[in-house]
N, C-alpha and C positions, 0 to 999 in steps of 0.2 A: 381456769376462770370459772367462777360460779355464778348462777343465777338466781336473784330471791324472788320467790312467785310471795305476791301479796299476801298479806292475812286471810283468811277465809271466812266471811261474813256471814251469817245464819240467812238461809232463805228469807228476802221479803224485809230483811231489817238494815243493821248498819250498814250495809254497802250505799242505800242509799243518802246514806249523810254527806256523806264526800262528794255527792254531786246535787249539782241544781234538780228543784223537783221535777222541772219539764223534763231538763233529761232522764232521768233517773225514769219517768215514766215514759219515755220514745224510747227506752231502751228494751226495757221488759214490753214495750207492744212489739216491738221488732222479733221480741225471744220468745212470744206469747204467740206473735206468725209462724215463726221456724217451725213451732212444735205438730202446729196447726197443717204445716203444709207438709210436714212429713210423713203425719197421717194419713194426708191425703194420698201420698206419694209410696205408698207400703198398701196394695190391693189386697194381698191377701189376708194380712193383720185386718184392717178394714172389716174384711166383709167376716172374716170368723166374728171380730167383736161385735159385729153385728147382725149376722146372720144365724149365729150361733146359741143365742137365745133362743129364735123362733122357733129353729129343732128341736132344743127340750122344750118350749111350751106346748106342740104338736105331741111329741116323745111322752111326756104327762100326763095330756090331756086324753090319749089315744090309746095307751098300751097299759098307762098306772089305772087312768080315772076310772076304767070297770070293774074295779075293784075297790075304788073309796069312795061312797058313796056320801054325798055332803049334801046341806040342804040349798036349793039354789042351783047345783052341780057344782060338778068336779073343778071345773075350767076357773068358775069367782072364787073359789077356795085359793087356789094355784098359783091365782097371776100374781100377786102380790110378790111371793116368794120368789117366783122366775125373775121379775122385774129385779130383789134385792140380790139375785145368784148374776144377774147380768154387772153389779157394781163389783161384784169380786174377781168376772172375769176381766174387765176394763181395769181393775187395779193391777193385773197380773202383766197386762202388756204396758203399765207404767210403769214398774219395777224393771222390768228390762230395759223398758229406753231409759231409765235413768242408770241403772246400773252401767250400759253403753255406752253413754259420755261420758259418763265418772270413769272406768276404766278406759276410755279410748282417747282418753286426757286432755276432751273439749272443754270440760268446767277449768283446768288449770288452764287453756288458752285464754278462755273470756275472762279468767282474772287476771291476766298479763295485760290486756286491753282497757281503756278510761271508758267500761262503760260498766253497766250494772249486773255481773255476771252471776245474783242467784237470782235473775230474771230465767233464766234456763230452766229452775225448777219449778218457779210460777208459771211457764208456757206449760210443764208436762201437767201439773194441775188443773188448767186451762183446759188442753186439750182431752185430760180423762173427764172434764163434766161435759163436752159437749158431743163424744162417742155416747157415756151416758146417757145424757139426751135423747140421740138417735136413736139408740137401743131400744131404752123406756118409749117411747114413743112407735115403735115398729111395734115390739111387744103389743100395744094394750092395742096398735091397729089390728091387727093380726088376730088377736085374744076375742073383739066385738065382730070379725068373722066369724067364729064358731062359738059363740053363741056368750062369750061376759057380756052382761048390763053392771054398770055400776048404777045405782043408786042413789049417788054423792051427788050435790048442789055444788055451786061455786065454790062455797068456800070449804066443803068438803075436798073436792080437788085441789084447791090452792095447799089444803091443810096435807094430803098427800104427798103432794108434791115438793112439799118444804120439808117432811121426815125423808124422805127416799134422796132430795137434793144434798141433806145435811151426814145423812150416810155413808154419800158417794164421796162427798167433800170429806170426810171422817176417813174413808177406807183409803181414800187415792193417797191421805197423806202418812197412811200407814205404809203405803206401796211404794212412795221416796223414798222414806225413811229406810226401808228394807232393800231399794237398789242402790242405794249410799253405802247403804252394809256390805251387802255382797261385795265375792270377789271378782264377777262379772255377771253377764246377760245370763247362763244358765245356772250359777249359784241362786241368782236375784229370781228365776221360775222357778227353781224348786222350792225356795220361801213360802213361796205365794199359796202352796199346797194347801195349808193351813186356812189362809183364808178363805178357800174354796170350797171346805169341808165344811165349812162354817153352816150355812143355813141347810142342808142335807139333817142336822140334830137340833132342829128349833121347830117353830111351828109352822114354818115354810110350804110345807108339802104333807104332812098331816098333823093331825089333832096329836100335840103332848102325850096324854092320858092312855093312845094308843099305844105309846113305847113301853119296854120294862121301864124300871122302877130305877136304873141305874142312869139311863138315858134319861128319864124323866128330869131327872137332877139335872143333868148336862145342861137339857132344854132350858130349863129354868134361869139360870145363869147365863147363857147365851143370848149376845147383844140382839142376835137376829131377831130373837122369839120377840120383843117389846116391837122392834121397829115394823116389823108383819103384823103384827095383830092391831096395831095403830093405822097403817098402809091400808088393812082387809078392813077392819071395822068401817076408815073413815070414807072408804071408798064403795061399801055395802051397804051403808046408813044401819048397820049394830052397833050395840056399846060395845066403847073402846075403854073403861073404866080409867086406872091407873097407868094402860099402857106409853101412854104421851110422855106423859113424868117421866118416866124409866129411858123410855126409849131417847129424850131428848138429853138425859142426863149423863146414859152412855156415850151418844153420839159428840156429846159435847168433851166429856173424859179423855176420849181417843182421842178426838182433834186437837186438845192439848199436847196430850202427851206425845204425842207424835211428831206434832212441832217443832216441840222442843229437842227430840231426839235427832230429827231431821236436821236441826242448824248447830247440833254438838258433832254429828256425824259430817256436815258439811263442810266444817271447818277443823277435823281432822285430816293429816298429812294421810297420803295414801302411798 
């Protein structure tokens, strides 16, 4: 006797045609809670993704910044970059939970089931902007103890707040896409290496100019350097020139493609 598991419908799209729109959205808010209270339900996941920024913002601020001397200080140079190294670590523990239902063969149970089972990948989406959230929000508290002023007006912050949200929404869906991949939870962390390295060779934590000339290139080309220099200018009240463009261009790039990889991956047999 055989069993046929449904078609597998791209995150966020056709599965919902087959059902009414109420349901189709009481189903992903039910799978948008799950992801939400698993979170809440994993302490120690928690508090690294959360706590673990403010160490390196301390870590930075403390042991690097007597050495890099910025104008304003070390700490407004920094946060920016901490705040975008905190989206990469939040990507990393999506890529495991998503790797861990996809091998532990939840996504093939919720597609046996009449309800909207890539609601599962929209909960883990969910829950990495609102870790983010927390994160960014700890950070810049923490960052105006010792001693960040931003600068920034309203809509300096709004305008922040929208590159660093669209980032995190760009990275988390690079972070499916790669626990779809994987062959499980510690395939799906060692991926994620990559992303992590990520702003360590941008303009994160120092000035481009100070690298060799090899690295400089790197910088250059790395998504991070636009999205930081947009982050620090608009949150410093400096010009932020060209960097919006770029930065919103890349962020916009990856969130495509990643999508897409994400609902060709989703809907392959495993």
């Amino acid at each position: 006797m055989t069993t046929t598991i449904p078609a597998r419908p791209a995150p966020g799209e056709s599965d919902s045609g087959r059902l009414p729109a109420g349901t189709a959205w009481r189903d992903t808010s039910a799978l948008v809670g799950r992801c939400l209270r698993r979170a809440l339900r994993q302490p120690d996941t928690l508090l690294m993704a959360v706590l673990l920024p403010v160490i390196l913002l301390l870590m930075f601020v403390y042991v690097f910044g007597g050495a890099i001397q910025q104008d304003g200080g070390y700490v407004d140079f920094v946060v920016p970059g901490i705040v975008l190294l905190t989206a990469g670590y939040g990507a990393a523990t999506t890529a495991v939970d998503v790797a861990g239902d996809a091998a532990g063969g939840l996504m093939d149970r919720f597609r046996s089931l009449p309800i909207r089972a890539s609601g599962v990948v929209t909960g883990h989406v969910v829950a990495s902007l609102a870790r983010n959230a927390v994160s960014t929000a700890l950070v810049v508290g923490v960052a105006h103890l010792i001693g960040f002023r931003a600068a920034a007006g309203p809509l300096g912050w709004l305008g922040a707040l929208a590159a660093i949200t669209l980032f995190v929404l760009a990275l988390t869906w690079v972070a499916v896409a790669i626990g779809l991949l994987a062959s499980g939870p510690e395939a799906a962390s060692g991926f994620t290496f990559a992303i992590l390295f990520l702003p360590y060779v941008s303009s994160a934590f120092v000035p481009p100019e100070t690298m060799p000339s090899m690295l400089q290139a790197v910088s250059g080309v790395n998504p991070v350097t636009p999205v930081t220099d947009t982050v620090r200018g608009l949150l410093l009240g400096t010009p932020v020139g060209d960097s919006p463009w770029a930065a919103a261009a890349w962020c916009v790039g990856i969130l495509l493609v990643a999508r897409v990889a994400a609902g060709v991956l989703f809907r392959r047999p495993r």
